[in-house]
C-alpha positions as CSV (number, residue, x, y, z in Angstrom):
1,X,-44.4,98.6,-202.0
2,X,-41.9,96.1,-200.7
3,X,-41.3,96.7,-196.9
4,X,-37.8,95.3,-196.4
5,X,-36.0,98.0,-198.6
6,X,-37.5,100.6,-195.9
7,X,-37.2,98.7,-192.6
8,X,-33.0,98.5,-193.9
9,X,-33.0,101.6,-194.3
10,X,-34.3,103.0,-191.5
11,X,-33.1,99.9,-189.0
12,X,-29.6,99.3,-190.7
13,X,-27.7,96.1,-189.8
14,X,-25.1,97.1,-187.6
15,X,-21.6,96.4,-188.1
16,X,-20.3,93.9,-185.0
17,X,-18.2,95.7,-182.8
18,X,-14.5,94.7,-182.6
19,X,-13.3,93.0,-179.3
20,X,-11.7,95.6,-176.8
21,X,-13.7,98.5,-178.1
22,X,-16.9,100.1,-177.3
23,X,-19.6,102.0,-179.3
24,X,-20.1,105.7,-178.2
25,X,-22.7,106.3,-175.6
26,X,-26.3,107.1,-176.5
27,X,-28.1,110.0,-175.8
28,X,-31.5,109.8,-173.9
29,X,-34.7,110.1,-174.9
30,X,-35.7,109.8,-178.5
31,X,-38.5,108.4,-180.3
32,X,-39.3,105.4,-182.1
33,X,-37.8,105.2,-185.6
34,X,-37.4,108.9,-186.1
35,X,-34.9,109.2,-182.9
36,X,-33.9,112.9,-182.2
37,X,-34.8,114.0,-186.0
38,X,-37.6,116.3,-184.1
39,X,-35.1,118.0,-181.4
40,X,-32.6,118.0,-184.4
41,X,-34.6,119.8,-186.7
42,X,-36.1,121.9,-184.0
43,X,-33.1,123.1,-182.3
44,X,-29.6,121.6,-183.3
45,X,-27.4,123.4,-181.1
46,X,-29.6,122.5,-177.9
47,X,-29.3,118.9,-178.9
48,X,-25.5,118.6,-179.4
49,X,-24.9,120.8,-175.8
50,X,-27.5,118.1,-173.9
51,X,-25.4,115.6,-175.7
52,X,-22.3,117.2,-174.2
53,X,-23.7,117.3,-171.0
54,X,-25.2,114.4,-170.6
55,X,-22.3,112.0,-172.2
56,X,-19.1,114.5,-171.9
57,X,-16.9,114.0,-174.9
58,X,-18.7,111.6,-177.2
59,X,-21.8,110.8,-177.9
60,X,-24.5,109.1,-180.1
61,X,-27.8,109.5,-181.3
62,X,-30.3,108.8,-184.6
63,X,-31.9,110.6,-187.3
64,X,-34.3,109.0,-189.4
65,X,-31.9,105.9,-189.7
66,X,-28.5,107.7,-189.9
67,X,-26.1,107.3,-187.3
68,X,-24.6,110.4,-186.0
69,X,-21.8,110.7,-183.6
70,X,-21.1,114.1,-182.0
71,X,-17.8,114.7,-180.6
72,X,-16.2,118.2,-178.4
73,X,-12.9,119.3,-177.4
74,X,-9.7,119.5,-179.2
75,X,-8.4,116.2,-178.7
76,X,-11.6,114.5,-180.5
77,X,-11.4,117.5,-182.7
78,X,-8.0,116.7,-183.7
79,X,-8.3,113.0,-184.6
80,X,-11.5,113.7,-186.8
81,X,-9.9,116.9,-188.7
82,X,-6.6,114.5,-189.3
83,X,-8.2,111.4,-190.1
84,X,-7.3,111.3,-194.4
85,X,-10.2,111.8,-196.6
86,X,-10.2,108.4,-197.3
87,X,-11.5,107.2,-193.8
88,X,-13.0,110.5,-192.5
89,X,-14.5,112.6,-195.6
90,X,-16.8,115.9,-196.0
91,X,-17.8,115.4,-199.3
92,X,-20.7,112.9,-198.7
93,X,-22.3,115.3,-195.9
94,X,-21.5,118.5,-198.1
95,X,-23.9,117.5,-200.7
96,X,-26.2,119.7,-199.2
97,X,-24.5,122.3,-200.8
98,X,-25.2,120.7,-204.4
99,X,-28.5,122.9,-204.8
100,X,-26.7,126.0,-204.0
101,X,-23.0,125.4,-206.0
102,X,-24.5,123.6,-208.6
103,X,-24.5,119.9,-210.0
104,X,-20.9,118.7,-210.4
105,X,-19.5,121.7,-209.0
106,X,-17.2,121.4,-205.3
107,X,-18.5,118.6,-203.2
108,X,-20.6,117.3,-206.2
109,X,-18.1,116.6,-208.2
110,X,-15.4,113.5,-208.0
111,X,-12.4,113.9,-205.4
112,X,-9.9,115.0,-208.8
113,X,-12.4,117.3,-210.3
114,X,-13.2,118.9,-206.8
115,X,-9.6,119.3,-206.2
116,X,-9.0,121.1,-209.3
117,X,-11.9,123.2,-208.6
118,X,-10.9,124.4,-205.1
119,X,-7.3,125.3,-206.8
120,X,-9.0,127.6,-209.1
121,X,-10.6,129.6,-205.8
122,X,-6.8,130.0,-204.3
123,X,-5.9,133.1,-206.7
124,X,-8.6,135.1,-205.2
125,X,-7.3,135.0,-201.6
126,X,-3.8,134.7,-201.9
127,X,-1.3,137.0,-199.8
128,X,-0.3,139.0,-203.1
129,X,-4.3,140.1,-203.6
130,X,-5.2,140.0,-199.6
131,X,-2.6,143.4,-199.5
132,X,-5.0,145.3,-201.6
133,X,-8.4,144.7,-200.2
134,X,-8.0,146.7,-197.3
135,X,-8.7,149.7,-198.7
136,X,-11.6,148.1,-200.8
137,X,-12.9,147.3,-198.3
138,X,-12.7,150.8,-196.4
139,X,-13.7,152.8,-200.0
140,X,-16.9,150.5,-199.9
141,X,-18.1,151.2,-196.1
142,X,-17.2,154.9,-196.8
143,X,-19.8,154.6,-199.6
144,X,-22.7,152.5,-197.3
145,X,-22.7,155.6,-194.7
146,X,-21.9,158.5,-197.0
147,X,-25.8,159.3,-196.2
148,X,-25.8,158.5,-192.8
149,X,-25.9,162.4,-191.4
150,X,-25.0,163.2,-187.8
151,X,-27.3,160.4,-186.3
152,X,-30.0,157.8,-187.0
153,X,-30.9,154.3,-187.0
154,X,-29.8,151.3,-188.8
155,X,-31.3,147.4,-188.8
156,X,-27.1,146.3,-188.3
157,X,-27.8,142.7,-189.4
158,X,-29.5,143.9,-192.8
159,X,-26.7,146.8,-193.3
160,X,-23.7,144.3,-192.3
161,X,-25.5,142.1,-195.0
162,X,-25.7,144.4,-197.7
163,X,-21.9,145.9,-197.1
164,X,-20.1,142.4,-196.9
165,X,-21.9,141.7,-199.9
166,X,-20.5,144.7,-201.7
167,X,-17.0,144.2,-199.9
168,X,-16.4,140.7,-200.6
169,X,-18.4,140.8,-204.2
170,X,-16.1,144.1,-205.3
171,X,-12.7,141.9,-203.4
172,X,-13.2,138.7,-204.6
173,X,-14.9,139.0,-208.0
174,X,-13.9,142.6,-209.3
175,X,-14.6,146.0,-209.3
176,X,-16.4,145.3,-212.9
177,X,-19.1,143.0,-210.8
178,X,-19.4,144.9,-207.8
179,X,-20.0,147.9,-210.4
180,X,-23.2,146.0,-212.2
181,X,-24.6,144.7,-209.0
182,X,-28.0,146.1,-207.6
183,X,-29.5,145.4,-204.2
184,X,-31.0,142.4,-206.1
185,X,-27.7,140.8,-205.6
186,X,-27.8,140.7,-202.3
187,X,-31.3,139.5,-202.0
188,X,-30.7,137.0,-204.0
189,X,-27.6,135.6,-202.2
190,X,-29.2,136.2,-199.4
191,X,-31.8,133.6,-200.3
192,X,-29.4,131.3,-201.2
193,X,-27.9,131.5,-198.0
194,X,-31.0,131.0,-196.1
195,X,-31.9,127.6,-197.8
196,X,-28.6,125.7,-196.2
197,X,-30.4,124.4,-193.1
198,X,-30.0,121.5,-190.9
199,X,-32.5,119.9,-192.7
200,X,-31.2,119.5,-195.7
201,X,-28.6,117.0,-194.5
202,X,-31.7,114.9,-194.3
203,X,-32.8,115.5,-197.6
204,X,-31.8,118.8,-199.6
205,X,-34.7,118.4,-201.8
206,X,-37.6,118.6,-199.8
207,X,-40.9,120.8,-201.2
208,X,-40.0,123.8,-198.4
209,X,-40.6,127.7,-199.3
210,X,-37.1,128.2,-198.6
211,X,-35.8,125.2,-200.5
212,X,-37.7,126.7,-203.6
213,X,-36.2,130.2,-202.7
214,X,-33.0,128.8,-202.7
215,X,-33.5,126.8,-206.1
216,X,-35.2,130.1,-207.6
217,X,-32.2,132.0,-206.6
218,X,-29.5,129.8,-208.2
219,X,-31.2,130.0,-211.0
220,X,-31.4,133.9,-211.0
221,X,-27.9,134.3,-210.1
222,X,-27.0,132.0,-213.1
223,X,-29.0,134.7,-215.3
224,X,-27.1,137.7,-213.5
225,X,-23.6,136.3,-214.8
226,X,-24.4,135.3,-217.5
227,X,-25.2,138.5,-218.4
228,X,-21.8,139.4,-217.4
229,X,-20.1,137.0,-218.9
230,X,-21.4,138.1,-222.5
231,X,-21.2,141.5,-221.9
232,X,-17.4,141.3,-221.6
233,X,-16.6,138.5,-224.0
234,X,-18.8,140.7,-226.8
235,X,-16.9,143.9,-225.6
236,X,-13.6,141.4,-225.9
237,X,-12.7,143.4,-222.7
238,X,-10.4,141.7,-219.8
239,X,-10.4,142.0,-216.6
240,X,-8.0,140.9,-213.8
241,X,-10.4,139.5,-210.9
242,X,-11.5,136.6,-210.4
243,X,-14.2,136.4,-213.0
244,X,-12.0,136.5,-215.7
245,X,-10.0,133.7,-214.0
246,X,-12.7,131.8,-213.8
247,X,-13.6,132.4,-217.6
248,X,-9.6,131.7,-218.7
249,X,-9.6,128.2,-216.4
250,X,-9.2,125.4,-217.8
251,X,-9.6,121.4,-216.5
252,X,-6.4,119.3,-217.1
253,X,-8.2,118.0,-220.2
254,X,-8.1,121.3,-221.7
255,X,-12.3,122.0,-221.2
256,X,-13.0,125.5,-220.1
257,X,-15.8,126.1,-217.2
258,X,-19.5,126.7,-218.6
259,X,-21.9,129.8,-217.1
260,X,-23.3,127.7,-214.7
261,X,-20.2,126.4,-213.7
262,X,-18.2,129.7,-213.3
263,X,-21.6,130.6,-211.3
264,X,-20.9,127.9,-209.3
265,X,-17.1,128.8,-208.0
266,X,-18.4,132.4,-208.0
267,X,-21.3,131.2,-205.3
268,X,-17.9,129.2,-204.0
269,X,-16.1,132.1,-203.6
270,X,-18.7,134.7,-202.1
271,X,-19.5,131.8,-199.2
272,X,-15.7,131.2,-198.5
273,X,-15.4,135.2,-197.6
274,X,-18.6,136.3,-196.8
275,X,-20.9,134.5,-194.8
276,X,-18.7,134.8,-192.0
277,X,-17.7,138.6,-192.1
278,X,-21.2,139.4,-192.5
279,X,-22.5,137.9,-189.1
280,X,-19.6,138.0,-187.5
281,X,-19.1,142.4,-187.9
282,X,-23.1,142.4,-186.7
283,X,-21.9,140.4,-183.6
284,X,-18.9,142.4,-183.0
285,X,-20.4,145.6,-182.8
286,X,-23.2,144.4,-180.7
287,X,-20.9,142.2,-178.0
288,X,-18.6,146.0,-177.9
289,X,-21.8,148.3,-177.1
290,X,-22.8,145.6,-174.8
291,X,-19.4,146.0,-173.1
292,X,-18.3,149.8,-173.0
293,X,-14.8,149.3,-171.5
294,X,-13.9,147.4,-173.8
295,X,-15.2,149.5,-176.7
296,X,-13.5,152.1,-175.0
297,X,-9.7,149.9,-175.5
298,X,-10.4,149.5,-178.6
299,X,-11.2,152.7,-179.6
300,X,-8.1,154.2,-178.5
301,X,-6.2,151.6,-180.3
302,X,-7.5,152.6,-183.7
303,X,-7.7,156.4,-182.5
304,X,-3.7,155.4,-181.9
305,X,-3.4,154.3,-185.6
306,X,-5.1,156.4,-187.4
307,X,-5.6,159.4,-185.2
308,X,-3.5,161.6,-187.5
309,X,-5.2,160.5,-191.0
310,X,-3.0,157.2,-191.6
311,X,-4.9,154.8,-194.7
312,X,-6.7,152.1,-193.6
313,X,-4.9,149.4,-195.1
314,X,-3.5,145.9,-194.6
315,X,-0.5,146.0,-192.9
316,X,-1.7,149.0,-190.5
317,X,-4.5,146.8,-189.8
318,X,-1.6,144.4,-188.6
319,X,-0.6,146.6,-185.8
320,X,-4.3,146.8,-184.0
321,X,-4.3,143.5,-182.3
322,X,-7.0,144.9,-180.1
323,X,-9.6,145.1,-183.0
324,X,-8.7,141.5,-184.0
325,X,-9.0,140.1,-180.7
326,X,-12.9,141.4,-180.7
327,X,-13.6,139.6,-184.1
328,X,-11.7,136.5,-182.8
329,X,-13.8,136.5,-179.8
330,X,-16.9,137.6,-181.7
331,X,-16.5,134.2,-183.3
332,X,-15.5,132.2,-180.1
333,X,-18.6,133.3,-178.5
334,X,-20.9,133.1,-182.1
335,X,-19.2,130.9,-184.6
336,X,-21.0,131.7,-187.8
337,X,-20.7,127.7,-188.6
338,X,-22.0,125.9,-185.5
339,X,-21.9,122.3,-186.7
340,X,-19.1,120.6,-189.2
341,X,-19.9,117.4,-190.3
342,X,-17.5,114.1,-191.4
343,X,-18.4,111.0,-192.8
344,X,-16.8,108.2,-191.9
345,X,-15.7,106.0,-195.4
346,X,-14.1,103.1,-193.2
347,X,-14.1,101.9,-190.1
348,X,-13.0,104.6,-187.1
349,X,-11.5,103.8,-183.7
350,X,-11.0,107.2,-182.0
351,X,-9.8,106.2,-178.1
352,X,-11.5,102.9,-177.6
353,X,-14.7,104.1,-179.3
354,X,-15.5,102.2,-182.8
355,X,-17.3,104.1,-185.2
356,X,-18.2,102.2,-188.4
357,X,-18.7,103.4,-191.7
358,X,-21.6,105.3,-192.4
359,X,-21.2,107.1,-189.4
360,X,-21.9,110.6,-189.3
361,X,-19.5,112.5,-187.2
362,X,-20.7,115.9,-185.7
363,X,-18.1,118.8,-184.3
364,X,-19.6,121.3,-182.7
365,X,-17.8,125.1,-182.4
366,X,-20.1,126.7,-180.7
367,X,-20.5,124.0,-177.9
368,X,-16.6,123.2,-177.9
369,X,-16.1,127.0,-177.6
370,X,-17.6,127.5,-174.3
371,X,-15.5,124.3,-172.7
372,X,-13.8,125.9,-169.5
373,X,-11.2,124.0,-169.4
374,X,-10.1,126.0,-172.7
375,X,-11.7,129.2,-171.9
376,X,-11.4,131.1,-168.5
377,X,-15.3,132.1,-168.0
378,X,-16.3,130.9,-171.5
379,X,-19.7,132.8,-171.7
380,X,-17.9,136.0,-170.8
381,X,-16.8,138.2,-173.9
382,X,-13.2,138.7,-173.5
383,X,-11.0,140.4,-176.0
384,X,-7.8,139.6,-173.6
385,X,-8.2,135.7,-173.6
386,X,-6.6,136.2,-177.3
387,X,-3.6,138.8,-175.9
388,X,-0.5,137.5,-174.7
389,X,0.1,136.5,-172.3
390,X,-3.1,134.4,-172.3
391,X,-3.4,133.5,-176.1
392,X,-6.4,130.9,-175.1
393,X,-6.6,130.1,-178.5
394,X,-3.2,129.0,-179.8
395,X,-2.7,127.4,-176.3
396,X,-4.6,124.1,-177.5
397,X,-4.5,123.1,-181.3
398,X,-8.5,122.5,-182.8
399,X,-9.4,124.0,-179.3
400,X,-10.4,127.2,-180.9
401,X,-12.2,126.0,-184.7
402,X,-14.5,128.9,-185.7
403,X,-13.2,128.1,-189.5
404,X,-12.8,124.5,-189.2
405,X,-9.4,122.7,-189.4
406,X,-7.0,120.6,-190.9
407,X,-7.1,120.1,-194.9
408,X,-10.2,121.6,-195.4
409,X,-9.9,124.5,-192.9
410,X,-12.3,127.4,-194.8
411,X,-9.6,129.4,-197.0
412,X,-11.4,132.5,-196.7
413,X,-10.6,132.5,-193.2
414,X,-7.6,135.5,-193.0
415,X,-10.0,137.4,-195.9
416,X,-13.0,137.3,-193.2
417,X,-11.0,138.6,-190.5
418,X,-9.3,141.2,-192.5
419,X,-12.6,142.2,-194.0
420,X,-14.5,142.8,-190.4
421,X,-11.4,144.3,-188.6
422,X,-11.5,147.3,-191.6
423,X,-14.8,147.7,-191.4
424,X,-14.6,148.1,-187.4
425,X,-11.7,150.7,-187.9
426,X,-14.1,153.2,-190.1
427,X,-17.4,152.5,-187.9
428,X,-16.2,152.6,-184.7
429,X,-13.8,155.9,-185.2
430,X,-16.8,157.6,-187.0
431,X,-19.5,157.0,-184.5
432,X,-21.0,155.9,-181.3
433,X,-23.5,153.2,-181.6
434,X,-26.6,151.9,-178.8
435,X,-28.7,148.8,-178.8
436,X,-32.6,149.6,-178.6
437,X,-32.8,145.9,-177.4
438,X,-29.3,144.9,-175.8
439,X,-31.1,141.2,-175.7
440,X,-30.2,140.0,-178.8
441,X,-30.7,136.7,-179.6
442,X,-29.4,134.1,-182.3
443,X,-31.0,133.1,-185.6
444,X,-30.6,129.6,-185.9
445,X,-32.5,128.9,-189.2
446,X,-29.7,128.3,-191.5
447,X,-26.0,126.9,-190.7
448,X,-24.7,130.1,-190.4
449,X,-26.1,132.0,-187.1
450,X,-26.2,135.4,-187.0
451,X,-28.2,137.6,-184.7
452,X,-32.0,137.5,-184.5
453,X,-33.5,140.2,-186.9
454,X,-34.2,143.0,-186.4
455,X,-31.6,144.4,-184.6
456,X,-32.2,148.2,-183.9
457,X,-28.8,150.1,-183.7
458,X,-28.8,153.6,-182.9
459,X,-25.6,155.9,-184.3
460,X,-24.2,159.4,-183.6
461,X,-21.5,160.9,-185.0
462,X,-18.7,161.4,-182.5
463,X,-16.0,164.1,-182.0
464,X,-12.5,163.3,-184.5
465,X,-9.8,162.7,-182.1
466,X,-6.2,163.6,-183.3
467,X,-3.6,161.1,-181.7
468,X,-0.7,163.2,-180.9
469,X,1.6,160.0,-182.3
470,X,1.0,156.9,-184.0
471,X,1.3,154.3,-181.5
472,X,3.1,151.2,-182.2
473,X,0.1,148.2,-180.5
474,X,1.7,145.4,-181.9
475,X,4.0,144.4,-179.3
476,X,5.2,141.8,-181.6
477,X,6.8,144.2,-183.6
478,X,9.5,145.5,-181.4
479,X,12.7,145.8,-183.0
480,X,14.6,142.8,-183.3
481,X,17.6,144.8,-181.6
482,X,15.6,144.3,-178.1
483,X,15.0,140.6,-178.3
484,X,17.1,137.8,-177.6
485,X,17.1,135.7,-181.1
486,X,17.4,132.1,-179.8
487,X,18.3,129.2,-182.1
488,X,15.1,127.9,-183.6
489,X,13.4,125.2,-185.8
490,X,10.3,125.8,-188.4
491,X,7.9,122.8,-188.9
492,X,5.3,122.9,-192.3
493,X,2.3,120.9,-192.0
494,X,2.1,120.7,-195.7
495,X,-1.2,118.3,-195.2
496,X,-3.1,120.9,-193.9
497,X,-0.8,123.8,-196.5
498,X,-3.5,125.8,-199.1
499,X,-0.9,127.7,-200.7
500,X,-2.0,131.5,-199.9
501,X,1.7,132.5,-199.9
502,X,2.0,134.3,-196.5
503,X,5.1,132.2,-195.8
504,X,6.6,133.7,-198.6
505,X,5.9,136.9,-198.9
506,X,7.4,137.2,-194.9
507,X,9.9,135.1,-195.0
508,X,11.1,134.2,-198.9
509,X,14.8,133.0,-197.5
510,X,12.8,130.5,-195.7
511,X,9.9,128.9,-198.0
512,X,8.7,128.9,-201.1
513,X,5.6,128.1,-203.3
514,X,5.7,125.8,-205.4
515,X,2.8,124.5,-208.4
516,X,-0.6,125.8,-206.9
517,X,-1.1,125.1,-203.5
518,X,1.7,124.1,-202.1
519,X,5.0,125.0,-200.2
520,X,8.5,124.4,-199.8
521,X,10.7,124.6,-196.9
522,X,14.1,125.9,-197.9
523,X,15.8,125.8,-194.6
524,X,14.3,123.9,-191.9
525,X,17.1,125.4,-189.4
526,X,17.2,129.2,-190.3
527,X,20.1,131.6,-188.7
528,X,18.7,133.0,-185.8
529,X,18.5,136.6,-187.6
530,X,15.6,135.4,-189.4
531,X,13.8,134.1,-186.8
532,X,11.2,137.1,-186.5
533,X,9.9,137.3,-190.1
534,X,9.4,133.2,-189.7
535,X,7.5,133.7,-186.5
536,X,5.2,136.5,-188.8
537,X,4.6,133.9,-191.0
538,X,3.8,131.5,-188.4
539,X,1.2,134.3,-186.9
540,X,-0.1,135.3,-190.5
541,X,-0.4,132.0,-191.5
542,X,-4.5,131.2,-192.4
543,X,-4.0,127.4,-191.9
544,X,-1.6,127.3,-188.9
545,X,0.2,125.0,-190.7
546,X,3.4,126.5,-189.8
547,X,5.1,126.0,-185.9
548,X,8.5,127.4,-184.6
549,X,10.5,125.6,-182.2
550,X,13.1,126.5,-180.0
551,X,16.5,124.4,-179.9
């Protein structure tokens, strides 16, 4: 074996820095040749917060022969998330995912192909479908604790697991899927799940049990919708979800999706809405027990809403802004994704720092998150950093990323929300919940943390209250009558646009969709008059890519 090949790749010829700039500052410690690898591998999130601490905004380290880069705070956030995809791209990093989509399928396949792909997801969680999944969602945890009785004891990260499977499964891909799924589903996803690890940005094929798991599991999945598939092509029934949008795509060239690729944007569309709700509805009813006054707010919020036997739907779910700060700051304080990852495709210069191509560039939620500067008492769990007049997290753009940003922010984002806030509304009305272990810790083993199993939650069915009026929480909705309607401006940052149609549905005399994906701004200068529905499409908006100015 020749040795050059290896001692390239492993000691890479650097790239000369440019005069006037600087590489990044390099972490301490390290071995020789591997670098960090073993603290990477080991513990990820304890590497990238001593990198923090040690080097402040930037800094640099190696694994096995790759140069990584980890960057905090919004402003470093910001230039990586708008860098274009030509200089700064996820694609190459996002292989990882290739065992679990599928060969050629998202990140696999070639910048046009994965375009068209990530189009054919949008259907499934635009505005017009988001309306109707609130009471999906509610019919489905009404059927996980018809059995529950007066009291007992639930393993919450198993049950949250199970139920977001069924939610976003019955949501997303149709009451006809979520009818023929078993518990296998969920096991089987589950697995899938578990084999997307830190180390498979090193290699995604290594001979580990849960790399096999994973690769077992895609191929089991394949063999469940398949099965599907047939069943309702040989019944010549159709269904309108998303599985029969998938079946009726077709490419531009005309070529329809094979099994194993609608398996693929299936897999696609299950991790885009459900990895997230699931951990983050565990963490959310664990960080309220752990704070009773809170809980206690909250409570009398939904009591407020639904006191007197109101649905659980979407836009009631609007008007408890109590119940969506908790899962905002359930994923401040435990962003299901703690590390997003760039490439770097040409040369970058971000301040005076060069970073040259083949660079990997780390952002880091979770340690961004807990950045005082951004967050009064950042380890503290706070549902009032997210009420006005506070807002912590609109205060600084890409301060506040548990979904990403930019052009590739996760579009499942408003589903996720949507999905844990109606699930809180049933649980937390119906019952009081304790911890048997209010120490709960975090499972780091894949990319998406949750808490460490098992988690022992206690219920008991508490008292109905009957709100003697509906209150009206959303102070946001006051009638226009009692504020002053000032002369305003609305920007689109169509780069960072998916299409879900918010816009439109709140403000139609104001934007517009256009193809698939895209929107139009009618008026950039709307009469004053229409100045609140554009600021609910600013709120409602998953991407943020909508701002009002005043003139």
């Amino acid at each position: 074996m020749e040795l050059q090949p290896l001692v390239q790749k492993v000691f890479p010829k650097k790239t000369p820095t440019p005069a006037g700039l600087r590489t990044p500052p390099r972490l301490s410690g390290g071995l020789p040749v591997v670098g960090h690898t073993v603290d990477f591998v080991r513990d990820t999130i304890g590497l990238l917060t001593r990198v923090n601490k040690e080097l402040g905004e930037i800094g640099a380290f190696d694994i096995l022969g790759k140069k990584m880069v980890a960057i905090f705070g919004p402003e470093a956030n910001e230039a990586v998330f708008r860098a274009p995809d030509e200089q700064m791209n996820p694609s190459e990093a996002y292989k990882i995912m290739t065992p679990v989509f599928g060969k050629g399928m998202v990140y696999d396949a070639p910048p046009e192909k994965m375009n068209e792909q990530i189009k054919m997801l949008l259907p499934a969680l635009k505005d017009k479908r988001m309306r109707t999944y609130g009471e999906i969602v509610v019919s489905e945890v009404e059927g996980m604790i018809a059995d529950w009785g007066d009291q007992g004891e639930i393993d919450l990260v198993d049950f949250c697991r199970v139920l977001t499977n069924y939610t976003s499964s019955h949501c997303l891909l149709g009451k006809e899927f979520r009818t023929g799924m078993t518990e296998e589903f969920a096991r089987v996803y589950h697995s899938l799940e578990r084999g997307v690890t830190p180390i498979a940005y090193l290699n995604a094929q290594l001979p580990l049990p849960s790399f096999r798991e994973r690769d077992r599991a895609r191929v089991r999945l394949e063999e469940m919708v398949s099965k599907i598939i047939a069943d309702r092509r040989k019944s010549g029934r159709e269904g309108e979800d998303f599985l029969q949008t998938m079946m009726d795509a077709r490419y531009k060239g005309g070529a329809p999706l094979t099994d194993y690729e609608i398996t693929g944007m299936l897999i696609a569309a299950m991790f885009a809405g459900h990895h997230t709700s699931s951990v983050t509805t565990a963490w959310a009813l664990i960080e309220l027990v752990r704070n009773p006054e809170q809980l206690s707010r909250v409570r009398a919020e939904l009591d407020g809403l639904f006191g007197q036997g109101e649905t659980v739907g979407f836009m009631a779910l609007r008007n408890a802004p109590l119940t969506e700060s908790v899962v905002l700051e359930a994923l401040r304080l435990h962003p299901p994704l703690f590390m997003l990852v760039r490439v770097v495709m040409q040369d970058f210069v971000y301040k005076d720092y060069f970073l040259e191509k083949g660079t990997w560039v780390l952002i880091s939620p979770t340690v961004s998150h807990l950045l005082a500067e951004h967050f009064a008492e950042p380890l503290k769990f706070d549902i009032d950093r997210f009420m006005p007049p506070r807002e912590e997290d609109r205060k600084r753009d890409y301060a506040y990323l548990p979904f990403g940003g930019g052009r590739h922010k996760c579009m499942g984002n408003a589903f996720a929300i949507l999905q844990v806030k109606a699930i809180l509304s049933i649980l937390l009305r119906r019952y009081d919940f304790s911890l048997g272990d209010p120490n709960v810790g975090s499972d780091f083993h894949g990319l998406v943390v949750g808490p460490k199993e098992p988690v022992r939650m206690r219920y008991k069915k508490r008292a109905q209250p009957v709100a003697a009026t509906t209150k009206q929480a959303d102070g946001s909705s006051a009638p226009a009558a009692q504020v002053e309607l000032k002369p305003f401006k609305v920007n689109v940052n169509l780069d960072v646009c998916q299409g879900h149609g918010v816009c439109q549905t709140e403000a139609k005399e104001v934007f517009k969709q256009f193809g698939v994906g895209k929107t139009r701004l009618l008026v950039a200068q709307p009469e004053p008059s229409l100045r609140p529905k554009c600021e609910a499409a600013a709120r409602y908006c998953p991407t943020g890519a909508i701002k009002i100015e005043d003139l």
